[in-house]
C-alpha positions, 0 to 999 in steps of 0.5 A, spaced: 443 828 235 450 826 230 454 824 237 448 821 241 446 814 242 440 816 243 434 821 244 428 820 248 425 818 255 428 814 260 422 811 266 423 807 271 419 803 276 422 798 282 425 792 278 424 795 271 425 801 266 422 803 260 427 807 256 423 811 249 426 814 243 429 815 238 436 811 237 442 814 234 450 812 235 450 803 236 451 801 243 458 798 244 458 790 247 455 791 253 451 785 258 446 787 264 442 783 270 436 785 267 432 783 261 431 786 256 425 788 251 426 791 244 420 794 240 421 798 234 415 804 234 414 804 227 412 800 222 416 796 218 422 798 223 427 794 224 434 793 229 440 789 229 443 785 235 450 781 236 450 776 240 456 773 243 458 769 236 459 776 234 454 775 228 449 782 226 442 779 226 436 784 224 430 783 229 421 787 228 422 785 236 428 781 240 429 779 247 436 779 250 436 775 256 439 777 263 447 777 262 447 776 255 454 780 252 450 785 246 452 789 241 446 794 239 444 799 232 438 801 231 441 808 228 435 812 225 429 808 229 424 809 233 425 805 239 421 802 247 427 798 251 423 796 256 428 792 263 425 787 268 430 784 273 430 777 272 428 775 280 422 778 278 415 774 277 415 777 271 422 776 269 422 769 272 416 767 267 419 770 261 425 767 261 422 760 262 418 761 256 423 764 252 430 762 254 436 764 256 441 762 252 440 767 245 437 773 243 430 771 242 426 773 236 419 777 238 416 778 232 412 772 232 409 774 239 407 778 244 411 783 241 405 785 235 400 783 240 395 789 244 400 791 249 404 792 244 401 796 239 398 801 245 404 802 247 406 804 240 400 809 241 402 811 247 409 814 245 406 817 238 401 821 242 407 823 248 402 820 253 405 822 261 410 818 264 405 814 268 401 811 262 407 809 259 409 805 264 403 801 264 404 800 257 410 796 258 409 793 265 402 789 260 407 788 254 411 784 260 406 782 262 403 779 255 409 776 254 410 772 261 404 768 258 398 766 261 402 760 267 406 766 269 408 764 277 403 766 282 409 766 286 416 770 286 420 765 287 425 767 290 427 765 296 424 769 302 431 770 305 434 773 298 428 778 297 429 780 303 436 782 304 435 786 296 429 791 300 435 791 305 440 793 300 436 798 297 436 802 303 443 802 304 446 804 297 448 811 299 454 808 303 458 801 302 455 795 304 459 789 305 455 780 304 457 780 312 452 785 313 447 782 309 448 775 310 447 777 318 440 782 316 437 775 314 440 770 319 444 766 314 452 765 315 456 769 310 458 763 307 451 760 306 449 767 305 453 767 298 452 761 295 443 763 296 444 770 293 449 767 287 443 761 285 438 766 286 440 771 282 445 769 277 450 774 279 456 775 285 454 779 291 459 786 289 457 785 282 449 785 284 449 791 290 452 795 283 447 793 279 442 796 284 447 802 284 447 803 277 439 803 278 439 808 283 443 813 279 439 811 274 432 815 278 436 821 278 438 822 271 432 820 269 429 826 272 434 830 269 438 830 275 447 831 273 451 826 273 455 828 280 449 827 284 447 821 280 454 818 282 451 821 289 446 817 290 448 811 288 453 811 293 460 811 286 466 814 288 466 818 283 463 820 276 468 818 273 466 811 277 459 812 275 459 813 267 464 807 266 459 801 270 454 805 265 458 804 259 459 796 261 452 794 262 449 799 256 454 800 252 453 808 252 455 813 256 450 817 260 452 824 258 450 821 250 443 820 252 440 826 250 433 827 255 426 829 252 
């Protein structure tokens, strides 16, 4: 455990991920499409973040929103990270409820909540992967808050060409192709993808990269065929947009 930054479990479902353990070395400044909660297991525990001013604050439960530049250190904790992307119904509610400018201080609300606690339950009595993933989906869930949207939200032409990337990450994409599997000129085309999602084409079909590596690492797949199958040139490719967006390798990840 003396060189990893973390040692646990790492679930994923499509458009989210719940990552469980216990942390060890501080994650370096890093930012991610998703959002991201942060729930201490244990009681009493607390974690710290930096934000972009550079300041260490100490959080029960923080959540960062989507493209927030953080640092993390949670050395010692136990900790449930759990990451919903931003287009989503759920994410769309929490950050309308929560921000997006500045890492939130959970402690007050849903964090102590029933959701919350059960996941704490879960992970102490090693439930299955299932069971966990529930559990964080009704954390997200709780602090979406009651007027979470009925609908996604995003437009329709925006949700489509992502399900059509999802398919096509095993070699390399291009927004012309995109843009034409949607009818929409390219030029068109980027301006909707960018208002939807907050992030450029390239930078948004390598998120999607990352999450499909991500699948095969958590069922204990190597890094090549993680690179692999999510379309990377290389491994080396694969580790150093891992460290960007999570401030950690994935070999220092320590898989229960």
């Amino acid at each position: 455990m003396r060189d990893a930054t973390g040692i646990g479990q790492i679930h994923l479902w499509r458009g989210g991920s719940l990552w469980i353990g216990r942390s060890g070395k501080p994650a370096d400044f890093h930012q991610h499409h998703a959002i991201q909660i942060c729930l201490p297991l244990e009681p009493d525990q607390s974690v710290a973040f930096a934000g972009y001013e550079g300041v260490w604050r100490h959080f029960r439960a923080a959540l960062i929103p989507s493209h927030h530049r953080h640092a993390f250190d949670g050395r010692g904790a136990e900790v449930a990270m759990i990451f919903t992307e931003p287009e989503s119904v759920l994410g769309r509610a929490i950050l309308a409820r929560y921000g997006t400018e500045a890492i939130a201080d959970l402690e007050a609300g849903a964090a102590g909540g029933p959701a919350a606690l059960e996941l704490r339950r879960l992970w102490s009595g090693r439930a299955g992967g299932s069971s966990l993933i529930a559990a964080a989906q009704a954390v997200l869930t709780s602090l979406a808050g009651e007027n979470a949207p009925r609908s996604l939200g995003v437009d329709p032409r925006v949700v489509r060409s992502i399900a059509w990337l999802r398919g096509r990450l095993d070699g390399p994409v291009t927004l012309i192709e995109a843009a034409a599997a949607v009818r929409l000129s390219p030029g068109r085309y980027r301006h909707l993808f960018v208002a939807e999602t907050g992030l450029p084409f390239r930078a948004f079909v390598l998120w999607l990269r990352m999450e499909r590596a991500l699948l095969i690492v958590a069922d204990g797949g190597s890094l090549t065929d993680a690179a692999h199958a999510g379309g990377f040139a290389d491994q080396a490719h694969m580790s150093r947009t891992f460290r960007s967006m999570f401030g950690i390798t994935p070999s220092s990840f320590i898989r229960l």
